[in-house]
DRENPA-3360 file (N, C-alpha, C; in nm, 2 decimals, always signed):
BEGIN
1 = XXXXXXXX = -3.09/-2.90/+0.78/-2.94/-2.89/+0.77/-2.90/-2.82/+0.64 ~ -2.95/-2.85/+0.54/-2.90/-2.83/+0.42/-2.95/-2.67/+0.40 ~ -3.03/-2.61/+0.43/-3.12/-2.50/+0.46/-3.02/-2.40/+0.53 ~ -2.95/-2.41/+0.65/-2.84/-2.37/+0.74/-2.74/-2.37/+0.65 ~ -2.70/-2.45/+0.57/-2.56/-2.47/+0.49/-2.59/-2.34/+0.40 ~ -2.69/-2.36/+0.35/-2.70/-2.24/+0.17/-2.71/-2.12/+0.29 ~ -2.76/-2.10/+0.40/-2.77/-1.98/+0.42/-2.67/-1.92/+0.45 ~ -2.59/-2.00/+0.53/-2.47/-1.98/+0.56/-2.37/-1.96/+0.42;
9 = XXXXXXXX = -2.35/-2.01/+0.31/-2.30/-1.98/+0.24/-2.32/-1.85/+0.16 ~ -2.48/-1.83/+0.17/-2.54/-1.71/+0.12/-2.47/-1.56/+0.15 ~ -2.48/-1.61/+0.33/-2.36/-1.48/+0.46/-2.26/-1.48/+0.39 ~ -2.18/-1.53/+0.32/-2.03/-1.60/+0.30/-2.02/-1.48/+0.19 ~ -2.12/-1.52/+0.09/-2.09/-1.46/-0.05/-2.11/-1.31/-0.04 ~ -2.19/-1.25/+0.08/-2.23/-1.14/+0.05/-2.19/-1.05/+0.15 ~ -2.06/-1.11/+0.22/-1.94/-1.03/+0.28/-1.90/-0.92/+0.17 ~ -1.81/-0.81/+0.28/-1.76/-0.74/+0.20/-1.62/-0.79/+0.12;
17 = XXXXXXXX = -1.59/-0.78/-0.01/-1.40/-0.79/+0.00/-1.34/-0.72/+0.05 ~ -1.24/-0.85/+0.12/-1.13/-0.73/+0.17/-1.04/-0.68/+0.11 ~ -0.98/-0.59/+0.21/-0.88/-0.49/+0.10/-0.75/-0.51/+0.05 ~ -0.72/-0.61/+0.10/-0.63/-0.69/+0.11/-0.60/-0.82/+0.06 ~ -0.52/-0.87/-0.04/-0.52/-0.95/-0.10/-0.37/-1.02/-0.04 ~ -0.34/-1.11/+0.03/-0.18/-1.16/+0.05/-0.17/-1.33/-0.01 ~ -0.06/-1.30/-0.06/-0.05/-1.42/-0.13/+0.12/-1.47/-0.13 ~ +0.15/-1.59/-0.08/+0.27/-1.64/-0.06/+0.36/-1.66/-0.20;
25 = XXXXXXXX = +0.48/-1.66/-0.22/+0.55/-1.60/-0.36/+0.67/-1.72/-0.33 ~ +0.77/-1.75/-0.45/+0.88/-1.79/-0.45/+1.00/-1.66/-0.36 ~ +0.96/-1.54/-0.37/+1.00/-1.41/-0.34/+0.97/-1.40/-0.13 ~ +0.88/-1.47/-0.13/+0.79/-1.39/-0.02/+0.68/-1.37/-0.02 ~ +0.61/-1.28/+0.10/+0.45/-1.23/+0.09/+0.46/-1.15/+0.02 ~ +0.35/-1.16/-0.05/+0.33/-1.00/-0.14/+0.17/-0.97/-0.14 ~ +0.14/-0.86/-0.08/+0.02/-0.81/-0.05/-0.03/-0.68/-0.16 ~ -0.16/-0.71/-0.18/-0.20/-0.65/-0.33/-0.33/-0.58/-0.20;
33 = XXXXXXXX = -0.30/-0.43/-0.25/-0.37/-0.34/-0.17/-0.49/-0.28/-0.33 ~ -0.58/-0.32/-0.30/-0.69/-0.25/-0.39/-0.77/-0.18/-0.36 ~ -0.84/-0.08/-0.47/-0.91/+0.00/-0.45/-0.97/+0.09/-0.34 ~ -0.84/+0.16/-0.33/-0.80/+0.30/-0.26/-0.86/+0.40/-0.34 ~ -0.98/+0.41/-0.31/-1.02/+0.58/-0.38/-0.99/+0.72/-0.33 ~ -0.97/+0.79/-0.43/-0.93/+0.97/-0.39/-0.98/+1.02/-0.50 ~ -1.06/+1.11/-0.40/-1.20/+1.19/-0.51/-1.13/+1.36/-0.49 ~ -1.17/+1.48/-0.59/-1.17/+1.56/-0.55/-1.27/+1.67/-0.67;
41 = XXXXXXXX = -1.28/+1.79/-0.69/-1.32/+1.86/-0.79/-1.31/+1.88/-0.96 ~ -1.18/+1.81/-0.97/-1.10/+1.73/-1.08/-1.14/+1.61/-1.13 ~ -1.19/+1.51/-1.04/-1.25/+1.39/-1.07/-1.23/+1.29/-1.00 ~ -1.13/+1.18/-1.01/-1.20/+1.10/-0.91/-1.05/+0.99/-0.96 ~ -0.98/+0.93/-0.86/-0.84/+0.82/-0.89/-0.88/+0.72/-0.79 ~ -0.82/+0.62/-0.88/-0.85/+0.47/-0.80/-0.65/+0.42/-0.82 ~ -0.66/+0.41/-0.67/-0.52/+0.28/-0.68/-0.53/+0.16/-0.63 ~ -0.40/+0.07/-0.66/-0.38/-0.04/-0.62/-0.23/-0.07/-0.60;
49 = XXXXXXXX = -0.20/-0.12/-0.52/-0.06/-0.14/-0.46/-0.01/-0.29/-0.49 ~ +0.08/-0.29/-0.59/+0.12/-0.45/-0.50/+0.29/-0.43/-0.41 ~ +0.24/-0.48/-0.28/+0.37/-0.44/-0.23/+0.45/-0.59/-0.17 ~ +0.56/-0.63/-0.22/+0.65/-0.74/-0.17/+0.73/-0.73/-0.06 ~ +0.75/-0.83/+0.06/+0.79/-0.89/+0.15/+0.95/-0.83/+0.09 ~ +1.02/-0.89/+0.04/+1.15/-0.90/-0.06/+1.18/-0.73/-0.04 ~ +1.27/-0.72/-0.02/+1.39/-0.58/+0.01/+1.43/-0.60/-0.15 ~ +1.46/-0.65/-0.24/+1.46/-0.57/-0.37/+1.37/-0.54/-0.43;
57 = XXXXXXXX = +1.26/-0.56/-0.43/+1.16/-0.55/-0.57/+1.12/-0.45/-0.48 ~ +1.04/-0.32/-0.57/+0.97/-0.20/-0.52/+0.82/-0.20/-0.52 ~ +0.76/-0.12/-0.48/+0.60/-0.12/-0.42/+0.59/-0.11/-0.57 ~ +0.46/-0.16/-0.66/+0.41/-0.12/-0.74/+0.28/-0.04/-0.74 ~ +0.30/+0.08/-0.84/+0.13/+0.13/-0.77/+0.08/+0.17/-0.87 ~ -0.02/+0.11/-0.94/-0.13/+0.13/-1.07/-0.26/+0.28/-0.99 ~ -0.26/+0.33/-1.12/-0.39/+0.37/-1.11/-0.47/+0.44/-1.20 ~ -0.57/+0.46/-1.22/-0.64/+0.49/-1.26/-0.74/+0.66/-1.24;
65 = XXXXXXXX = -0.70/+0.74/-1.34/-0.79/+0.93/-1.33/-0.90/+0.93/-1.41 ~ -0.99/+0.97/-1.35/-1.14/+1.01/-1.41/-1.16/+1.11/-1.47 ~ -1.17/+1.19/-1.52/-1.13/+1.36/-1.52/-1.20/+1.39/-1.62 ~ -1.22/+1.51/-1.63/-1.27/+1.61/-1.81/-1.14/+1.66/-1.87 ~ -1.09/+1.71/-1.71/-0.93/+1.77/-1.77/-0.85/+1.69/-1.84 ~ -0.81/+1.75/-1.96/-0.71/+1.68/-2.06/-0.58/+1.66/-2.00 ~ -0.55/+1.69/-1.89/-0.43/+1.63/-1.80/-0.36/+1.53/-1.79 ~ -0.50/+1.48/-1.78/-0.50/+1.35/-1.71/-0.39/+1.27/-1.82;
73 = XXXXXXXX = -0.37/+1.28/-1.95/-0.41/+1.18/-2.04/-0.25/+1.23/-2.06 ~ -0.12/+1.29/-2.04/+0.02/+1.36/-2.06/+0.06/+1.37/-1.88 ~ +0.05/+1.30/-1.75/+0.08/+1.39/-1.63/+0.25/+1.38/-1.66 ~ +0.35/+1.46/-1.60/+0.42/+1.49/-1.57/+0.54/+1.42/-1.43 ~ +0.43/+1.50/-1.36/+0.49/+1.40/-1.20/+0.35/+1.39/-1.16 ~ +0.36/+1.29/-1.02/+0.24/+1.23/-0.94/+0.31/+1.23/-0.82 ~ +0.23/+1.29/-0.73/+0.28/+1.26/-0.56/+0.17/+1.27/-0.48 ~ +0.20/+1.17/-0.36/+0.09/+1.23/-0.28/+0.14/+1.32/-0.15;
81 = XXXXXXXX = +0.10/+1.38/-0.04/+0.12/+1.45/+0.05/+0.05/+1.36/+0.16 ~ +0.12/+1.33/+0.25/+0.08/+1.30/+0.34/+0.18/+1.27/+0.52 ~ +0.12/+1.34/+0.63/+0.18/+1.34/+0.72/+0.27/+1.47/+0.73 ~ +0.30/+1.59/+0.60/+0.34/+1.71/+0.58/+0.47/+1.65/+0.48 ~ +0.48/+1.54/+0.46/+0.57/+1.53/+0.37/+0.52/+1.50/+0.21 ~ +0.62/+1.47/+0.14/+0.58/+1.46/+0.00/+0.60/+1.34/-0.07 ~ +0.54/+1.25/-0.12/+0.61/+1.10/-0.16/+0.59/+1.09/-0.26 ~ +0.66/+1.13/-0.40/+0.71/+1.07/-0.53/+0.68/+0.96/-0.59;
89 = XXXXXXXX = +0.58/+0.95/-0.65/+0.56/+0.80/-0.74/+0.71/+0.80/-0.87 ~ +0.79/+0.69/-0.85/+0.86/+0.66/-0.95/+0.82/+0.59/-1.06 ~ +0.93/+0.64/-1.15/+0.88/+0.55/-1.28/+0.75/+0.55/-1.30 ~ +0.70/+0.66/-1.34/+0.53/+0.70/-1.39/+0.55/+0.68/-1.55 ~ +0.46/+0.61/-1.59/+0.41/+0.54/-1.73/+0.29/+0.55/-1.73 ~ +0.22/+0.56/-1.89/+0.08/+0.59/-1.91/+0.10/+0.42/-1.96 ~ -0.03/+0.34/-1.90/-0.04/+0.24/-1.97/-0.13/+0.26/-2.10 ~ -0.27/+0.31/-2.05/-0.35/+0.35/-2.20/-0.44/+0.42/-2.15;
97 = XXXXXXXX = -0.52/+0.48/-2.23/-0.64/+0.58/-2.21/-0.77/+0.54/-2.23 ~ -0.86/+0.65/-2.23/-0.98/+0.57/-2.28/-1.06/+0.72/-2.30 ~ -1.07/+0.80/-2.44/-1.10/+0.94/-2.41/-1.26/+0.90/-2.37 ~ -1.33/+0.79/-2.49/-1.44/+0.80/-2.43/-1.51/+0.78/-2.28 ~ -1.48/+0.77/-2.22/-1.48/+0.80/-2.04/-1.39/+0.84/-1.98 ~ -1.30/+0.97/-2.02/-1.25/+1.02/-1.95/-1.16/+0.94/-1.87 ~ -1.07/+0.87/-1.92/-1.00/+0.80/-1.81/-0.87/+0.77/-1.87 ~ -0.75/+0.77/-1.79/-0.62/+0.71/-1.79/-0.56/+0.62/-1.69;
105 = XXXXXXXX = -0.49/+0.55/-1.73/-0.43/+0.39/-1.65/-0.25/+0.47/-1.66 ~ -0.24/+0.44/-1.50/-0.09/+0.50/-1.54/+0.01/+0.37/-1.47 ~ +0.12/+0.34/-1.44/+0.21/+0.26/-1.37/+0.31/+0.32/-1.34 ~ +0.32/+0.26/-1.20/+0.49/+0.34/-1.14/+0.54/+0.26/-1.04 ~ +0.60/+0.29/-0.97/+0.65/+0.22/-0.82/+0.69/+0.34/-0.72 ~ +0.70/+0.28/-0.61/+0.75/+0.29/-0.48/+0.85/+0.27/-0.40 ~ +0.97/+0.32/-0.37/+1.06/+0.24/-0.26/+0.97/+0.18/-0.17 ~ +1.03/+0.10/-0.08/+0.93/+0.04/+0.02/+0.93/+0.17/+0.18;
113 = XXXXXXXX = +1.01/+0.23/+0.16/+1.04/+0.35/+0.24/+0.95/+0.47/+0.21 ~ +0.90/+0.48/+0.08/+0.80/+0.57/+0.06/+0.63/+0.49/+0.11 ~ +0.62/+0.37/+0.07/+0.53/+0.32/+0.08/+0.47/+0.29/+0.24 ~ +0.58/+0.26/+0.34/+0.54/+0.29/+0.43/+0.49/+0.44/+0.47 ~ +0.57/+0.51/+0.44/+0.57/+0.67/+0.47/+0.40/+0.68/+0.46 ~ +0.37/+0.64/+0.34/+0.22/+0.70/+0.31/+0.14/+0.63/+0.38 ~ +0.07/+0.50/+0.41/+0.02/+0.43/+0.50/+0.07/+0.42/+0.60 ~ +0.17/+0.49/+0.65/+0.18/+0.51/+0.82/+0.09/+0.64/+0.84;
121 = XXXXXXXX = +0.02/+0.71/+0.76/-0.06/+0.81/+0.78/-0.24/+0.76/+0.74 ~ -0.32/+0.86/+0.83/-0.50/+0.78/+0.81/-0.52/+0.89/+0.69 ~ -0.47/+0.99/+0.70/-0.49/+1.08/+0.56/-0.37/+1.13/+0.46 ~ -0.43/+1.14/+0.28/-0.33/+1.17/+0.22/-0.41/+1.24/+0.08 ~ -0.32/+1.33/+0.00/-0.37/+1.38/-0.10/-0.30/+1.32/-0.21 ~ -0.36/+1.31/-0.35/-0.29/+1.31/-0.46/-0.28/+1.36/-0.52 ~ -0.13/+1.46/-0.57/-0.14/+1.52/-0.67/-0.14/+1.54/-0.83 ~ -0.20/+1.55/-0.92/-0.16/+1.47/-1.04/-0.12/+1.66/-1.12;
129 = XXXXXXXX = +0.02/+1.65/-1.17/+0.09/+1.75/-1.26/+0.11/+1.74/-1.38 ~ +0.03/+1.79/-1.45/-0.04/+1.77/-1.62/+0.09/+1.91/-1.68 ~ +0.06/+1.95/-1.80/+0.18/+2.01/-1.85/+0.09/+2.17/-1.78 ~ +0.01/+2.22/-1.80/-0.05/+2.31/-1.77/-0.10/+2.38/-1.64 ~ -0.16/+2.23/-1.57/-0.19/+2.26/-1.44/-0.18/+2.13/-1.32 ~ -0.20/+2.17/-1.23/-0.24/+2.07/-1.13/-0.36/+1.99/-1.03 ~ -0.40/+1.85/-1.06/-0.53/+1.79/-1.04/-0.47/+1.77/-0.87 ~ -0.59/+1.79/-0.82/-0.61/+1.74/-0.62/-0.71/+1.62/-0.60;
137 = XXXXXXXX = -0.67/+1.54/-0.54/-0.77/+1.43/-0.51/-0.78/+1.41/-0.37 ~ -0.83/+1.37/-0.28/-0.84/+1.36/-0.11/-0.86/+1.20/-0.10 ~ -0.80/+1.16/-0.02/-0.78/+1.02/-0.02/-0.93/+1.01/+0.07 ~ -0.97/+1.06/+0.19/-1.07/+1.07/+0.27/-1.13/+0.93/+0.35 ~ -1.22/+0.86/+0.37/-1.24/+0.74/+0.42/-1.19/+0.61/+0.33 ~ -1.22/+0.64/+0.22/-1.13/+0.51/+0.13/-0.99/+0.47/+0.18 ~ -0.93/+0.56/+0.19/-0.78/+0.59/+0.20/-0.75/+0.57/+0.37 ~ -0.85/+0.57/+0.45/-0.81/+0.54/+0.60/-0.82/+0.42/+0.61;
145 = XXXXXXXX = -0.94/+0.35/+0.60/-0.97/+0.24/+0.60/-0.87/+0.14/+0.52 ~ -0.81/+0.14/+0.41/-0.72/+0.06/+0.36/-0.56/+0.14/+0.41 ~ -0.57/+0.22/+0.48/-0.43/+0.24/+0.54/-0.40/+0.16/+0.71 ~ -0.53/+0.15/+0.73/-0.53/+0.08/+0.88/-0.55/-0.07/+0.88 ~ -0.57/-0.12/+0.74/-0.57/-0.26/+0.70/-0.40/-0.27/+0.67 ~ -0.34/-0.17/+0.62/-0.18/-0.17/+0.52/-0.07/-0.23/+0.69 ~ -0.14/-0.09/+0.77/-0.02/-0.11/+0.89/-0.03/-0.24/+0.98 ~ -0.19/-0.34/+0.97/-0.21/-0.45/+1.05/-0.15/-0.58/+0.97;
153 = XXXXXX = -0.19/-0.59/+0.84/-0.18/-0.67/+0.77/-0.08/-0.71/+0.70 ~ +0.02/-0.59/+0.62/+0.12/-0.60/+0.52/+0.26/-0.54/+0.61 ~ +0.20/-0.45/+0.71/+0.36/-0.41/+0.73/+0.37/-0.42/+0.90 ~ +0.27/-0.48/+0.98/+0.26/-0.56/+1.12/+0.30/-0.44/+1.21 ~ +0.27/-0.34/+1.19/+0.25/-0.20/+1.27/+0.06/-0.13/+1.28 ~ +0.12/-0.12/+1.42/-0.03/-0.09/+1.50/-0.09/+0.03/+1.45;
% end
């Protein structure tokens, strides 16, 4: 019996996480969408969503650029493309950098109007606009799979 228990707990531990994080609030549900990768030739962005139940607070969306390009570390605007439209990260902030690995932490938000927009689509691009040029990332299987988790889970569309 106890043999059955550990193994069973063993199954337990070495599930995947899900992508989805929902957690009950004074506010409401608020569902924390993580690690959404978009790779492309430029290098490589990771997001995370936290998006609130609550009609005032806005989607928040962190993320994180990999890059060589010095872009990354000054962007301009950020949007993604998806469904043929264009969706605007607001309020873009550098939180910090890290030259030794090439990387930047940025923060913004979302209306919840944009946030659906983009997860009502299986595919989407990110673009990142540096003073000079512009970085392309492809959202590709990362980006479906946590978009088909977004429409079941956080926003109760098929």
């Amino acid at each position: 019996m106890k043999r059955a228990f550990l193994a069973l707990l063993l199954f337990a531990s070495c599930k995947s996480p899900r992508l989805i994080e929902s957690f009950s609030t004074q506010f409401g549900m608020m569902h924390f969408v993580k690690s959404v990768e978009f790779s492309g030739k430029d290098g490589e962005a990771e997001f995370d969503f936290t998006y609130r139940e609550n009609d005032a607070m806005p989607t928040t969306c962190n993320f994180t650029l990999k890059s060589e390009s010095q872009e990354i570390y000054a962007l301009e605007r950020a949007t993604f493309k998806a469904g043929g439209e264009e969706i605007e990260l607001d309020s873009l902030k550098l939180m910090f950098v890290s030259r030794s690995e090439s990387s930047a932490r940025y923060t913004s938000s979302l209306t919840k109007e944009k946030f659906r927009k983009l997860f009502s689509q299986n595919s989407a691009t990110f673009l990142a606009k540096g003073k000079t040029r512009l970085l392309v990332f492809e959202g590709g299987k990362s980006f479906r799979k946590n978009a088909e988790a977004v429409r079941l889970d956080a926003l109760n569309l098929p």
